[in-house]
C-alpha positions as CSV (number, residue, x, y, z in Angstrom):
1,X,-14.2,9.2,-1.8
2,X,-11.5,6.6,-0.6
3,X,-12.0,4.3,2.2
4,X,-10.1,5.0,5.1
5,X,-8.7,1.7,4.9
6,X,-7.8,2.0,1.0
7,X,-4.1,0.0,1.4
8,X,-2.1,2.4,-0.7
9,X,-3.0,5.0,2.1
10,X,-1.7,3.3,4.9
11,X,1.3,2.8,6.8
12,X,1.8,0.7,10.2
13,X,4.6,-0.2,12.5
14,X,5.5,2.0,15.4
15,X,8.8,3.0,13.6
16,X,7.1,4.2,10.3
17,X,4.1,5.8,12.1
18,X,6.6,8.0,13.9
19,X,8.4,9.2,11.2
20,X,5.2,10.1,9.0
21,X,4.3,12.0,11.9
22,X,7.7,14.0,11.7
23,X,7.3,15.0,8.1
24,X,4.0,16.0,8.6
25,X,2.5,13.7,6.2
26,X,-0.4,11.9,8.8
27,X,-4.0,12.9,8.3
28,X,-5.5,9.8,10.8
29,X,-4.2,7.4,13.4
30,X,-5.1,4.6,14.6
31,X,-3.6,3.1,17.9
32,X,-4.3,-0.4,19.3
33,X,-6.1,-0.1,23.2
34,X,-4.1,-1.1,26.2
35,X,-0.7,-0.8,27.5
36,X,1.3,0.4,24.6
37,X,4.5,1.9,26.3
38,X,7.0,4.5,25.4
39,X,7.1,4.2,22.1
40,X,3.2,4.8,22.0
41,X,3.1,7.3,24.4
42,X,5.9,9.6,21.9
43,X,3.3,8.2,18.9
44,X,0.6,10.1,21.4
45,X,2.4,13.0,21.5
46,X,3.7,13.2,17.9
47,X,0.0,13.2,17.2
48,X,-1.0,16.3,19.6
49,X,1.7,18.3,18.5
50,X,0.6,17.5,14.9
51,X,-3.1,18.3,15.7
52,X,-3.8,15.1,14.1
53,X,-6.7,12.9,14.8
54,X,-6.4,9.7,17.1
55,X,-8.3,7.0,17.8
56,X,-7.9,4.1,20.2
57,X,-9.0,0.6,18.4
58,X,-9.4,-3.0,19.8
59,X,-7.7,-5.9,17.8
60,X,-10.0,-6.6,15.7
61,X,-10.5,-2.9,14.2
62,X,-7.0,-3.2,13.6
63,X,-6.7,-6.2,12.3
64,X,-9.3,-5.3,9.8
65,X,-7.0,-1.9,9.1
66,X,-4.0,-3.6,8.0
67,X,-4.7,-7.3,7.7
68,X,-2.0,-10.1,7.9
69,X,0.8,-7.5,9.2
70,X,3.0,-6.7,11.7
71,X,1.3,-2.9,12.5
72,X,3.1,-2.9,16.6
73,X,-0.5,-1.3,17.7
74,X,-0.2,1.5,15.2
75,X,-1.5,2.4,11.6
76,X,-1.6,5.8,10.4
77,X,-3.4,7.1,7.0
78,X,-0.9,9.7,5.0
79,X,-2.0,12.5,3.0
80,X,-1.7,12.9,-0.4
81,X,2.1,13.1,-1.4
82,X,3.1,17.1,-2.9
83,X,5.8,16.4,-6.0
84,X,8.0,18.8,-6.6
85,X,8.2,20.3,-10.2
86,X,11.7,20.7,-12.0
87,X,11.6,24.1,-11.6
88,X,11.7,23.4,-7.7
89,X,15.2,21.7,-8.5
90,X,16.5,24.7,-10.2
91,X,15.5,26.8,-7.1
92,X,17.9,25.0,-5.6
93,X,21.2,25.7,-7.7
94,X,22.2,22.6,-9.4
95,X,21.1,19.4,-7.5
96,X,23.4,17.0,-8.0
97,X,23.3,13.5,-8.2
98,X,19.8,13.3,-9.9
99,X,18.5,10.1,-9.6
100,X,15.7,9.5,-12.7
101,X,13.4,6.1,-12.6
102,X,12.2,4.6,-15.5
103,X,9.4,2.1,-15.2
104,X,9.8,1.2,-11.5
105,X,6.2,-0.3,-10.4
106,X,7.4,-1.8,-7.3
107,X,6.6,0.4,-4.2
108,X,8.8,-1.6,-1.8
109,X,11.8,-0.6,-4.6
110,X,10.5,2.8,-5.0
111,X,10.8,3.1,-1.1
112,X,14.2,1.5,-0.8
113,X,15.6,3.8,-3.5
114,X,14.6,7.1,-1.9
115,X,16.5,6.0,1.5
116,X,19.3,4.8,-0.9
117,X,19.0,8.8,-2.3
118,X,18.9,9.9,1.1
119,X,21.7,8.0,2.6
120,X,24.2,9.5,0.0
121,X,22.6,13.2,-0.5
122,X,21.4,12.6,-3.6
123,X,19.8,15.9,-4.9
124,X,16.4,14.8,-6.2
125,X,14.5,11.8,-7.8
126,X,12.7,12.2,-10.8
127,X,9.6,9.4,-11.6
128,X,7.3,8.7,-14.8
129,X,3.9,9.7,-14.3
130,X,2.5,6.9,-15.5
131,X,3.2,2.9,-15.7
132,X,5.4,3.6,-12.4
133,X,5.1,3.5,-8.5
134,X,4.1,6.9,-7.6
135,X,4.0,8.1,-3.7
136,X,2.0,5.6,-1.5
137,X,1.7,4.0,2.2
138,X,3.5,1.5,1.2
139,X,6.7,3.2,-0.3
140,X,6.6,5.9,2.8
141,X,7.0,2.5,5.2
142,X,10.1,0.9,2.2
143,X,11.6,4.6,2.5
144,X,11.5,4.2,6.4
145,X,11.4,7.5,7.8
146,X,13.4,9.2,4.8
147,X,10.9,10.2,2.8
148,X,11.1,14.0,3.5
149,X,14.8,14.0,3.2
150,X,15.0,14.3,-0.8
151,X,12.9,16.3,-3.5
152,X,10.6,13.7,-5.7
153,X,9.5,14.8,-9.0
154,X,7.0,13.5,-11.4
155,X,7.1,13.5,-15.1
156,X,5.0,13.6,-17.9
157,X,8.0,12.3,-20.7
158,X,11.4,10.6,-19.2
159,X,13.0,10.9,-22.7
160,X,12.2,14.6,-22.7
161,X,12.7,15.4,-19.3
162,X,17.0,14.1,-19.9
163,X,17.1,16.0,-23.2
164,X,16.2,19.1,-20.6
165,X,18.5,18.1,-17.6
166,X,21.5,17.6,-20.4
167,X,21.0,21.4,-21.4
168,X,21.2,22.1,-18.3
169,X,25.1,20.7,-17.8
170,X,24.2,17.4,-16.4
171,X,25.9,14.3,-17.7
172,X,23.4,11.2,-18.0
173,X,24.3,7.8,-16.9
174,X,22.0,5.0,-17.5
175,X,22.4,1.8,-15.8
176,X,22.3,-1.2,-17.9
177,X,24.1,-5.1,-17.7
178,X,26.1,-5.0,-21.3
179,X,27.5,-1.0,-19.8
180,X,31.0,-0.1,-18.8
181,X,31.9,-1.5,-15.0
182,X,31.3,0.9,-12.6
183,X,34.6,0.4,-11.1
184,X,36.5,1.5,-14.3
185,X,33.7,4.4,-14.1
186,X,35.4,7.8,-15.7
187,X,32.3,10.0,-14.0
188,X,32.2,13.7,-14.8
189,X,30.1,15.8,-13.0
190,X,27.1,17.1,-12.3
191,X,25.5,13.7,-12.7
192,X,22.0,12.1,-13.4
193,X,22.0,8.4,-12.8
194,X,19.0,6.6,-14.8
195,X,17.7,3.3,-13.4
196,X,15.2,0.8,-14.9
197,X,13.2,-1.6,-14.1
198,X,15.0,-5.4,-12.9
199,X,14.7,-7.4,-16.3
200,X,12.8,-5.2,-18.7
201,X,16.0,-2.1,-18.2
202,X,15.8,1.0,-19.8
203,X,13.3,1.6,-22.4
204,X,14.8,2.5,-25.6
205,X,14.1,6.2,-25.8
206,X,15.5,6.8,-22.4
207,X,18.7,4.7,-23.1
208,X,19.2,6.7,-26.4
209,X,18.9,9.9,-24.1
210,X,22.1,8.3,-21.5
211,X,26.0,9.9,-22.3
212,X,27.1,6.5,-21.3
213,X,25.7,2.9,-20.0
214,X,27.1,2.0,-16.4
215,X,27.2,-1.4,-15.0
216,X,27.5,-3.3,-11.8
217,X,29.9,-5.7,-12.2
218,X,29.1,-9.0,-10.1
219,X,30.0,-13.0,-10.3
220,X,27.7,-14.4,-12.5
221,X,25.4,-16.0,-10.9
222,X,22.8,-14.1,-11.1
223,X,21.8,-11.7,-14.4
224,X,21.0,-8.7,-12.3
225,X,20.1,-6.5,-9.2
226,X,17.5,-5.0,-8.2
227,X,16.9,-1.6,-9.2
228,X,16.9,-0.4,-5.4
229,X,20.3,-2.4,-4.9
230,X,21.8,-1.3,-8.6
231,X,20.9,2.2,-7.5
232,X,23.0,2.2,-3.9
233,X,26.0,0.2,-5.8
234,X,26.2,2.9,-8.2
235,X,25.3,5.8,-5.9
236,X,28.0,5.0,-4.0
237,X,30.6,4.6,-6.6
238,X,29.3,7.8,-7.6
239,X,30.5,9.5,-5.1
240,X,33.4,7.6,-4.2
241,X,35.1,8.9,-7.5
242,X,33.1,11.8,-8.4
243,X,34.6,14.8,-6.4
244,X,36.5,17.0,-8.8
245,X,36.0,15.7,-11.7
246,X,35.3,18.1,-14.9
247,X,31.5,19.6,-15.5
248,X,29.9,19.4,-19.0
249,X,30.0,23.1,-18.8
């Protein structure tokens, strides 16, 4: 059994706490004892409405929770996050932009890049199983409050799994420093947009699997992005001028 204070299974921070309460997602919280104002009173009633478990800590209980952070008098353990399968995306039509990660092991970029996916209606995100950030505390606080708003699925084979969405009409863009500027970007629809890890890029297989290499064009000084910033620079031009543009089928 986990302990209760595993880090991976907590989030903190009034703003976070509230969210994970919205989606559902909150097995336990933990509030800090004394005057906690409105924003604890609404964490209060998020909880009863929830029917989840509360409990009132002193500092110290807290401290020991989520040690050396900023938790605003509130931590909260998540349940187990529920992956969608591929065939949930089909049940949808044809969900489009995709976005697929390859190799991303940082949960603060894993986070950032589903509120990215969010902010621009991205249809999905599709993760590795392994050797990449799955679902965690920590990537529910990054994606703050977003987490809900867009279908994640895991996995087994990246490769594989854009051999499958190209059958299935999709065009497959992979992002990558020596690929086409994204501003001269001829983008045909419906899209998957593949983003690696900062430094190591797309493994080999995966970039074999892309139509076409994309990149963020930038001044120099420094080699690259980061994948969570690559992905809302492209995301963005994806839409800007990707309305009405031809579909592979």
């Amino acid at each position: 059994m986990k302990d209760e204070t595993e880090e991976s299974d907590l989030i903190f921070g009034r703003h976070p706490v509230a969210a994970a309460l919205k989606e559902g997602i909150v097995n336990k919280l933990w509030l800090l004892r004394g005057p906690g104002g409105s924003a604890v009173d609404e964490l209060v009633r998020l909880a009863r409405e929830q029917r989840v478990v509360f409990q009132w800590v002193d500092r110290q209980r807290m401290a020991g929770l989520v040690p050396g952070s900023v938790h605003q008098g509130a931590a909260a353990r998540i349940s187990a996050y529920r992956y969608q399968t591929l065939d949930d995306l089909w049940a949808l039509g044809q969900p489009a932009p995709l976005v697929v990660l390859d190799g991303i092991t940082d949960p603060h970029n894993l986070g950032a890049i589903l509120r990215n996916a969010a902010f621009f209606g991205a249809g999905g995100v599709i993760l590795p199983r392994w050797r990449a950030a799955g679902i965690t505390g920590a990537v529910a606080k990054a994606a703050a409050g977003t987490l809900g708003m867009v279908p994640v699925v895991q996995v087994a084979n990246t490769a594989q799994t854009l051999l499958e969405l190209k059958e299935r009409g999709y065009w497959v863009f992979g992002a990558a420093a020596e690929g086409e500027p994204c501003d001269r970007w001829d983008v045909a629809l419906p899209a998957v947009l593949v983003i690696g890890a900062e430094g190591e890029g797309l493994h080999r297989l995966v970039r074999e699997r892309c139509d076409r290499l994309i990149a963020v064009p930038g001044s120099g000084r420094a080699s690259s992005l980061n994948a969570s910033c690559a992905t809302a620079a492209l995301l963005y031009e994806l839409f800007r001028r990707g309305r009405a543009q031809p579909s592979r089928v």
